[in-house]
Residue, then its C-alpha position, 0 to 999 in steps of 0.5 A: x724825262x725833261x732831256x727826251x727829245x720826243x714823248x707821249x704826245x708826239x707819239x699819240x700824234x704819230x698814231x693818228x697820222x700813221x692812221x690816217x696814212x693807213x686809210x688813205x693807201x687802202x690799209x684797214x686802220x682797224x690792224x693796229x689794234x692786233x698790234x697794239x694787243x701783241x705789245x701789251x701782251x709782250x710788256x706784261x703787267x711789270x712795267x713802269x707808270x705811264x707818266x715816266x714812259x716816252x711813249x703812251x702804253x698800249x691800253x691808252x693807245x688802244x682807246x685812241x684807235x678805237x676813238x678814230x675809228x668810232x670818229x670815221x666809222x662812217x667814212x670806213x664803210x664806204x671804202x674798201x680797205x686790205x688787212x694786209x698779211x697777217x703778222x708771224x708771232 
């Protein structure tokens, strides 16, 4: 864990600019919780506690999301955003 060049803070850091560049070129940020929902469902219930994990599991990043959008909820409502393609699984 000591030898990781980035980990758990760097990729929550990484969460919320890619969300903010999400609403910014017109993507509703609200998508990524789809994606995070496939990757918890992809890791199962198997995997290793999130404290030896690089990156944050999806639950926890779930609740960051849901936090953004709970913080610019407002901001939110007046823009108009795409959803983009729905994703193949």
């Amino acid at each position: 864990m000591v030898n990781l060049k980035y980990g758990r803070e760097d990729e929550s850091q990484a969460d919320d600019i890619g969300l903010k560049y999400m609403t910014q070129t017109g993507y509703d940020p609200r998508g990524m919780l789809g994606v995070m929902r496939i990757l918890k469902e992809a890791a199962g219930s198997g995997r290793q506690p999130e404290f030896l994990s690089s990156h944050p599991h999806p639950e926890t990043r779930i609740a960051t999301i849901e936090a953004f959008l709970k913080e610019h909820e407002q901001e939110l409502k007046g823009m108009k955003l795409t959803e983009g393609r729905p994703l193949n699984r």
